[in-house]
N, C-alpha and C positions, 0 to 999 in steps of 0.2 A: 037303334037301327041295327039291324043283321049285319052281322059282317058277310063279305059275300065270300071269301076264304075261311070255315070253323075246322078244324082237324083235334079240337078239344076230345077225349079220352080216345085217340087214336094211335096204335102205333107202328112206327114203320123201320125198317131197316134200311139206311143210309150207307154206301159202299164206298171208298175212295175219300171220308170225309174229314183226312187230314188235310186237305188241300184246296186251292180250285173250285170245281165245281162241287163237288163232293160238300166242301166246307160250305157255303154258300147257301145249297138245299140245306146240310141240316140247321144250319143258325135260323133260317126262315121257316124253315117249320117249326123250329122250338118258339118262335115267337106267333105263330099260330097253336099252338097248345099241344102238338104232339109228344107224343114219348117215344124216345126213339133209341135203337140199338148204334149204336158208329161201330163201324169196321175200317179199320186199315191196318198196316204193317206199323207205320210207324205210329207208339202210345203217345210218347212225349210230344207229336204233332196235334194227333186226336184230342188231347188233354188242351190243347191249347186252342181247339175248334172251339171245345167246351168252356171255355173261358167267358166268352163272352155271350154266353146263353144267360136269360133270362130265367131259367128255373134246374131244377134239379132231376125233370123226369127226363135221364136219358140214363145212359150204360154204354159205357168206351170200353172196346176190346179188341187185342190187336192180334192180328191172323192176317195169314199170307191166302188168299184164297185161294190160291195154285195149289195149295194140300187142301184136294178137295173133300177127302174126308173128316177133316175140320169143322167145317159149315154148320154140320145137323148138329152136332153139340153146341154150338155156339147158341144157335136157333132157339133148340130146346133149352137151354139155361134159361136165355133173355124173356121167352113165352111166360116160361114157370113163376118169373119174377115181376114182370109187366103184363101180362096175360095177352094173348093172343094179336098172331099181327094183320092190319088194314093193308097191308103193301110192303115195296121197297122202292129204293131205287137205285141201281147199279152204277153209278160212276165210275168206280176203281177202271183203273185202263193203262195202257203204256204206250207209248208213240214212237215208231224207229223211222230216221230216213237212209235209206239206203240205194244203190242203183241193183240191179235182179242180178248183175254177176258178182256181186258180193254176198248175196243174200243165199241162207242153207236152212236144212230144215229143224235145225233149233230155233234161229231166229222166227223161222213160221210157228213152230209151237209154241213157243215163248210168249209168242203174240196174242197166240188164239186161246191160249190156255186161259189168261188171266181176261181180256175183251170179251170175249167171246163163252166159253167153257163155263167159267167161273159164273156167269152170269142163268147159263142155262140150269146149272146144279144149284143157284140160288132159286129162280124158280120150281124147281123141280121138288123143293125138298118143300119153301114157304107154301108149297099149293095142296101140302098135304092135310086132311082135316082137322088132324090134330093141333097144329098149327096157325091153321086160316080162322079168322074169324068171322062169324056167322053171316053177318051183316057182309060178305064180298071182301073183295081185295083191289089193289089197283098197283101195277108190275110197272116203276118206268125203267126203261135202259138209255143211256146215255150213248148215241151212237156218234155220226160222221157224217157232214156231208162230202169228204173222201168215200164215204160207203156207197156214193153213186156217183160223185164223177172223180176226175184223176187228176193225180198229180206226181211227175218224174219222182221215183224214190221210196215211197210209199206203196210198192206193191204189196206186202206186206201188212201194213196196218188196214191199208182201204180193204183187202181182201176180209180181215178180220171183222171188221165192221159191214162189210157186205151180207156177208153171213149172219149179223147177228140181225139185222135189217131184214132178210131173207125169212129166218127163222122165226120173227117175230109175228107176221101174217101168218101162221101157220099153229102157234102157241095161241092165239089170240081166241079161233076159232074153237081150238080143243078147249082151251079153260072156260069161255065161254059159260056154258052149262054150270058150271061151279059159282058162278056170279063173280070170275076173276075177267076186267080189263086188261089188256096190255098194248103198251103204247111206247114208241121214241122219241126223244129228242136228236135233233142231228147237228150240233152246233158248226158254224166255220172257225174261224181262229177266235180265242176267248182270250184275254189279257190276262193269262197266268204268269207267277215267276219264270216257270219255265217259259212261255213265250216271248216274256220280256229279256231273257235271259239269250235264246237265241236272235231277237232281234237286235241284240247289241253286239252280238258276234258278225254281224251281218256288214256291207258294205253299204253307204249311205242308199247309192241309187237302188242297191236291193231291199230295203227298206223298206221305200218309194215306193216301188212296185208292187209288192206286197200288200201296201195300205190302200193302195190307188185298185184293188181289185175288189174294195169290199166299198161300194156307193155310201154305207150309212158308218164308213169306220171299222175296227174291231168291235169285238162284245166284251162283256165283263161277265163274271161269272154268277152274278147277280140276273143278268139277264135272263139266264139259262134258269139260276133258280124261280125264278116268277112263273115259267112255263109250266116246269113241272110240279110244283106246289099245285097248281090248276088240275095237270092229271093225277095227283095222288086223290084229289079231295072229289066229293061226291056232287063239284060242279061240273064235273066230267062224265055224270056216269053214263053218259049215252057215245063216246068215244071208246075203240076199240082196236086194235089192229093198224094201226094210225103211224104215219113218221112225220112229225110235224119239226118242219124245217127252219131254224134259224140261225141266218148269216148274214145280216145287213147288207140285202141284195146280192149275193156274191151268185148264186145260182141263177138267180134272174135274166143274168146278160146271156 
């Protein structure tokens, strides 16, 4: 029987994938058969993504994507060595909370550079011929459901994420014609270290509250990855320009 997920001699660039969501996509695609590039800052994290993959077709390299003239070198190495890429998907991201009278414009660029920026110049560079492969591409970006509604403190990130949500209806149309997809994911709270880490910081009944706004629980980062495994691969290929939302009803209400 067909699997109904094959990404076998495909390969894609995974961002953020020491961690999280980041890590989660790429362990699932390497057990779907891709070959995949990992980007993050930290090696010794990335190296430990790769630990528990199933085979040997990937290539960990670690780069701050904020030196955005980095990128195309990177690109071009991994193409030269795996041949041409099917997609990516942009995870890498950073999350501030802050209230707007503390907030300055490093903190906003800081935000948007690596959310936001980083993402667009990955696109920008992967959608070039020499790079794409023939057969189409398929772009996900990891956004927010902060990128449409609000919450005290996060001006900041949600604006980051708005814009990449914004710009992605607009990227969708232009690539188009190239036979490149592009599509979001917009997760609510995912059960990272880091969110488990601020949940312990927390006061019990802020906890409570917290949990008590998502009907189906938090997510895992597992959950995230099933989604987008779906839009990297060519059961998707009629999805385009898309933000498909998951948060275990938190939008709903």
């Amino acid at each position: 029987m067909e699997n109904f997920i094959d990404l076998s001699n495909k390969t894609y660039i995974i961002t953020g994938a020491s961690s999280g969501i980041g890590r989660a996509v790429a362990q699932l695609a390497n057990n779907f058969g891709a070959k995949l590039l990992l980007l993050a800052r930290n090696k010794d994290a990335i190296l430990e993504t790769a630990k528990n993959m199933d085979s040997n077709t990937f290539m960990c390299e670690s780069i701050d994507l904020t030196e955005f003239e980095k990128i195309e070198t990177v690109i071009k190495m991994a193409t030269e060595k795996m041949g041409k890429l099917n997609g990516f998907c942009h995870c890498a991201g950073i999350e501030q909370t802050l209230p707007l009278r503390s907030m300055n414009p490093i903190n906003y660029q800081n935000l948007f550079n690596i959310n936001t920026i980083a993402g667009f110049e990955l696109a920008r560079i992967c959608s070039k011929k020499v790079y794409m492969s023939d057969d189409g591409s398929s772009f996900v970006f990891i956004a927010s459901i902060m990128g449409i509604v609000g919450r005290p403190g996060l001006i900041g990130y949600s604006a980051s994420k708005g814009a990449l949500i914004a710009a992605v209806h607009s990227m969708a149309l232009e690539l188009a014609p190239k036979n490149i997809r592009v599509n979001l994911v917009s997760p609510g709270t995912i059960m990272t270290k880091m969110i488990e880490n601020a949940l312990k910081n927390m006061e019990e009944d802020q906890r409570n509250k917290r949990l008590n706004e998502y009907p189906l629980g938090f997510g895992t980062p597992e959950d995230i990855a099933n989604i987008v495994l779906f839009l990297l691969s060519d059961r998707s290929k009629w999805i385009t320009g898309s933000n498909i939302i998951i948060d275990g009803g938190y939008t709903a209400k």
